[in-house]
N, C-alpha and C positions, 0 to 999 in steps of 0.2 A: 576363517570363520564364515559361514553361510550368511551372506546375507539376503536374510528373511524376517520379517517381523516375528517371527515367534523363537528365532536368536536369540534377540534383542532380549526377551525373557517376560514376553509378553502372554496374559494367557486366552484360552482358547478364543473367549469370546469377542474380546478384542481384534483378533488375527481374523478371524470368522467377517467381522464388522470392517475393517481394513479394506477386507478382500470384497465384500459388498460396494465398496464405494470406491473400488476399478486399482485401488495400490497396487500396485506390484512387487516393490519391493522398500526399503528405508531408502528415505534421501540423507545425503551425508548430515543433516543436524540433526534431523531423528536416531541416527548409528549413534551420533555421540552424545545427545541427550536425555534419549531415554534409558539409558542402564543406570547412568550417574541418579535420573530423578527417582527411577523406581527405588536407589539404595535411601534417598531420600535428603540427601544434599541438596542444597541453594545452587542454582544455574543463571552465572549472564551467559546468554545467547548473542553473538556477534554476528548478524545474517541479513540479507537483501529479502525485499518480497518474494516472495514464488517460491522462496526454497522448505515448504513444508512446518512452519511453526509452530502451527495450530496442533497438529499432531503429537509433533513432540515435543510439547508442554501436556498437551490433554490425554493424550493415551497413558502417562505414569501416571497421571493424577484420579483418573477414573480406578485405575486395577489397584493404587494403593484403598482408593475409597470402598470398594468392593470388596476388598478384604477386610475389612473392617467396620461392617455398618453401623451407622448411626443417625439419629432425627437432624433434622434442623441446616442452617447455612453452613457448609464445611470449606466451600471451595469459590473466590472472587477472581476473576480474572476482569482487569481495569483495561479498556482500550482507545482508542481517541478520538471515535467516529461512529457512529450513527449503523452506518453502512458493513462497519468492523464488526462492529456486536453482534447485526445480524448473521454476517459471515459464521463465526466462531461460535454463534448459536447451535449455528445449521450443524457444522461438522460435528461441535458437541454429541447433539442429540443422533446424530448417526452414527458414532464411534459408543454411544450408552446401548443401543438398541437392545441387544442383547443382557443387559446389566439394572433394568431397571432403575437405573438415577436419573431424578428430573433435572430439567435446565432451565433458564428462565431470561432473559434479555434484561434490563434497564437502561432509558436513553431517553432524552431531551426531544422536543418536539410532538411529544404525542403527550395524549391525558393519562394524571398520575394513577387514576382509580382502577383501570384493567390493570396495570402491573400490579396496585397495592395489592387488590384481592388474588392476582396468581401467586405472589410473594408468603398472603400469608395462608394460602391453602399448602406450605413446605415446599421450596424446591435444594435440594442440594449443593449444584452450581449454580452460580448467578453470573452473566458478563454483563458487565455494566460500563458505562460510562461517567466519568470523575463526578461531574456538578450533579447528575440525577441520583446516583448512590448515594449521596450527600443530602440529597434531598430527601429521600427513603431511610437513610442511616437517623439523620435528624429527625423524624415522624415518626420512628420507631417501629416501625416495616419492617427492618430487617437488624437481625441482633447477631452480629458479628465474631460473642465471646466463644462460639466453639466453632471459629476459625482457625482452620488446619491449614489450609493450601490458598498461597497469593502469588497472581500471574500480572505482571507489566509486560502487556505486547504495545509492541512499538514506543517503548517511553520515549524515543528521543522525539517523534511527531506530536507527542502527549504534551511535551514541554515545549516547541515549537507552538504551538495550538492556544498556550498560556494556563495549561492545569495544572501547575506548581505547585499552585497552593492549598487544590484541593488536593492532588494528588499525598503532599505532607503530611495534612491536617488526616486523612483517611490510614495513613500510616499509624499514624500515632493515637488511632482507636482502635487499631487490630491487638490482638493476642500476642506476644511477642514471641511465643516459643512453634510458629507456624513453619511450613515451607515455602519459600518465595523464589519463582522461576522468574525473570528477566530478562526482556528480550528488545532488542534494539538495531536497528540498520548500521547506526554513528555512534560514536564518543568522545562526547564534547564536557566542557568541564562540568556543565549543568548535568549532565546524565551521570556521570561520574561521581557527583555530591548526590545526585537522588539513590544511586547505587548503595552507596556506602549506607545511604540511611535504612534502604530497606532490607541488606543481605547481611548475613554473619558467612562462618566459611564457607565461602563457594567456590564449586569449580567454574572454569570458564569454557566457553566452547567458542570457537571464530572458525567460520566459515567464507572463505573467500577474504579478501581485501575490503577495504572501507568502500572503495570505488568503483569497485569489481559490478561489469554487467555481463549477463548468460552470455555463452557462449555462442548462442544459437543465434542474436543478436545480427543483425546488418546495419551498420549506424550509414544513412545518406545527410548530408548535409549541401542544403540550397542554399545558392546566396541571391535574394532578391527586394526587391525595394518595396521599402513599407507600406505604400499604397497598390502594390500588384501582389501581397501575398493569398486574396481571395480566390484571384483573379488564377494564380497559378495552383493552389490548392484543390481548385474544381475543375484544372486540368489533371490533374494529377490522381485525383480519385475516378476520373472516367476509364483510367487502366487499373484499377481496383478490380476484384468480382465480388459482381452482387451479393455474395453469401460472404465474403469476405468482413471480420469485425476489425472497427477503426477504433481507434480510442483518438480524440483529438481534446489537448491540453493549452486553455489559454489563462491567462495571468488573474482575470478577476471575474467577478461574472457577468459585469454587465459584457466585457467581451462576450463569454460564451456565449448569451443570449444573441446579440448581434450577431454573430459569425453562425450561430447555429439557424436564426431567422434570413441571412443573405442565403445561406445554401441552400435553403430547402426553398425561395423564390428560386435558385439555379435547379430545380426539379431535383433536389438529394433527399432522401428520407431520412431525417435527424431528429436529434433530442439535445436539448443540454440540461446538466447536473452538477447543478452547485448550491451551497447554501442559504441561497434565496429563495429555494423551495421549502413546500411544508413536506412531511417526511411520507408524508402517503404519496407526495407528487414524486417525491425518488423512490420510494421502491417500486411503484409502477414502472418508471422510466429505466430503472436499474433491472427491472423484471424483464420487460422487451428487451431490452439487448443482450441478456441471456440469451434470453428462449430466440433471436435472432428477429423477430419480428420490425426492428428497427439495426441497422447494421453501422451506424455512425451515430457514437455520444461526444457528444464537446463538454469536456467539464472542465473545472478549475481541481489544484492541486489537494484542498480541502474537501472536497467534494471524491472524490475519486480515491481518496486515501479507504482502503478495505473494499475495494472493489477486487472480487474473487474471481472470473468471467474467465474460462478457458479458450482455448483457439481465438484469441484476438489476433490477428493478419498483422497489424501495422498498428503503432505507436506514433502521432504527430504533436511535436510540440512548434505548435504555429506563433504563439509566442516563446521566446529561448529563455528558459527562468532563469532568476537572479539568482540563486540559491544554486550553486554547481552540483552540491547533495540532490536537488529535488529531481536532475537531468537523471541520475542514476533512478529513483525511486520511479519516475514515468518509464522508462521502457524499462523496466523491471516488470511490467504488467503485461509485455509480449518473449516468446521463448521461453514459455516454462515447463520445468517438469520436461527437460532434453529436446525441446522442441524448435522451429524456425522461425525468426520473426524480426520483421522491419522497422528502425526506427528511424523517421525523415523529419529534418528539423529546417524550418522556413529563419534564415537569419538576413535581417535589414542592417547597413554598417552600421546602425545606434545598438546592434548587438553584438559586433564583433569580438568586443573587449569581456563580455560575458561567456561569449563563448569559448574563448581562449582559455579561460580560467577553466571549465567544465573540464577542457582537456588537458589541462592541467594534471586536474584531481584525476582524470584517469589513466594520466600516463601516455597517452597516447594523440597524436594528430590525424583529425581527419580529412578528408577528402572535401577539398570545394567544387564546386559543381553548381550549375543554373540548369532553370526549367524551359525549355524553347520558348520565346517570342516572352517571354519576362526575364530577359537577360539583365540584370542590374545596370543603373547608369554610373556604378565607381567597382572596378574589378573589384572580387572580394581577395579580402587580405590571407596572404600564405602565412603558414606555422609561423617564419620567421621575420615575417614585415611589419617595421614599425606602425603604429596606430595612436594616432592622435585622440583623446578624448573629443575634441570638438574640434573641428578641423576650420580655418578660417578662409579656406579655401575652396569649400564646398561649391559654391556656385558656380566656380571653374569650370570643374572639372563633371558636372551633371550635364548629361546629354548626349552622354557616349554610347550609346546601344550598341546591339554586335557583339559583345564583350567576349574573344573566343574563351570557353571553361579551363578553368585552371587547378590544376592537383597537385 
């Protein structure tokens, strides 16, 4: 079978709109998702960031809409971020271009009265966000009962995040004889009980492994000590190029703040993005590192979740997350769409045992390695060397510099 979006049984305008916005051809969950939704079956989607979802959830859901017009809210797609919405907007409305359907955002941080009044001048699709549709759905903004088409992108982030209960409560005021698309990185029991509540038969589609990162992927792993990882990461970004986009990932945000204010005293031009901003302060910030005017963002995991940003170079997680899943969801934001791209992770021994698990989940062990002249003062630990949670021997054994790299 040809694979081409007009295969797939996609029609002209669609394909037209595709090819506007640089496609080339279906990535493997749009092959398998879009024929199954055009016929108009329920879909969980098993799939990593990057690998095209937007697409194929939104392009069966616009050509079924087009073939069939009508007033009012037809189509909700629920997401878990700020940043997601806007994403899924954008593509929205460049996949309708030709089809004349409105879209419309909803999302926390900004004032309710510009959405109310775009909401009730009609729009079609709406992406939203759990607590503000909630909020909209409650004021009577938006009237749900001739909802056709419900989209969960990323529920397992949704539930992570703590939208359970809106995400439920929002089920259980929809229409029941809709089409509900579902989409999710993991499946854990929680997503698996939100599954059950929102889908009747579905098919399912898995793309890749749970754990599975692009292939295109370079995973570098440093082993250095917790108070020289600044010190070695503003070596290590002076072999960067200027045009080069960094994504760098730390645990909360007062880090990012910290880490993104020490480097930019080290002469770096940076940003950080995390939810201690108002939302005009990230899409600005989110805006320059597109458009490349700033080429280093430090965000946190919540912050960064729906960041769309092509040709990012490098992927740094400066602190190694607790969450082994979250390791996969960060450099999932470099190498996509068949591309190259580095992910170097700053590990101090109080992370060693987290990071053994990462590689755990993926199957795989990597490579230890140090940055010249922040050589660690305790070797980092091999795939197979035991690891003390808290070692009572630590003050031994610190003060060993030199440490030659070990793989």
């Amino acid at each position: 079978m040809e694979n081409t979006f007009a295969a797939l049984g996609l029609i002209p305008q669609l394909v037209k709109a595709v090819d506007e916005c640089g496609y080339k051809e279906p990535t493997p969950v749009q092959q398998q998702s879009i024929p199954i939704a055009l016929a108009g079956r329920d879909v969980v989607g098993s799939a990593q960031t990057g690998t095209g979802k937007t697409a194929a959830f939104m392009l069966p859901i616009l050509q079924r809409m087009y073939a069939n017009p009508k007033p009012g809210m037809r189509a909700l797609v629920l997401v878990p971020t700020r940043e997601l919405a806007e994403q899924v907007l954008q593509n929205t409305r460049a996949y309708a271009k030709h089809l004349g359907i409105k879209a419309q955002a909803v999302y926390g941080g900004v004032g309710m009265e510009p959405q109310t009044k775009a909401l009730r001048k009609g729009v079609e699709v709406i992406v939203a966000t759990p607590g503000r549709f909630l909020d909209h759905m409650e004021r009577g903004n938006v009237k749900p009962a001739g909802l056709e088409f419900l989209v969960l992108d990323e529920a397992d982030r949704m539930l992570d995040m703590g939208f359970s209960k809106d995400v439920h409560k929002i089920l259980d005021f929809l229409p029941k004889g809709r089409q509900t698309l579902f989409f999710t990185a993991t499946i854990s029991p929680e997503v698996d009980r939100l599954a059950k509540h929102a889908l009747d038969d579905h098919a399912a589609v898995e793309i890749g492994g749970r754990a599975e990162t692009a292939e295109g992927v370079q995973h570098i792993l440093l082993a250095v000590d917790k108070q020289d990882k600044r010190g070695a990461l503003t070596t290590l970004l002076q072999g960067v190029a200027d045009n080069a986009r960094t994504l760098i990932f730390t645990r909360t945000k007062y880090g990012a703040d910290k880490l993104a204010h020490h480097l930019k005293k080290d002469g770096v031009e940076v940003a950080a993005l995390h939810g201690g901003k108002t939302q005009p302060m990230r899409t600005k910030t989110l805006d320059r590192f597109r458009s490349g005017k700033i080429r280093l963002l430090v965000a946190t995991d919540v912050a960064a979740r729906g960041i769309d940003v092509s040709n990012i170079h490098m992927v740094v997680n400066f602190d190694v997350p607790q969450d082994p899943e979250v390791y996969v969801h960060r450099v999932g934001r470099t190498a996509r769409a068949g591309t190259q791209g580095l992910a170097l992770t700053l590990m101090s021994p109080d992370e060693w045992l987290m990071m053994r698990d990462i590689e755990k989940l993926m199957g795989r062990t990597l490579n230890r390695d140090v940055v010249p002249g922040y050589e660690p003062s305790v070797p980092p630990a091999g795939p197979n060397d035991h690891i003390e949670k808290k070692s009572k021997k630590k003050s031994s054994i610190r003060g060993r510099r030199g440490i030659a790299r070990r793989r």
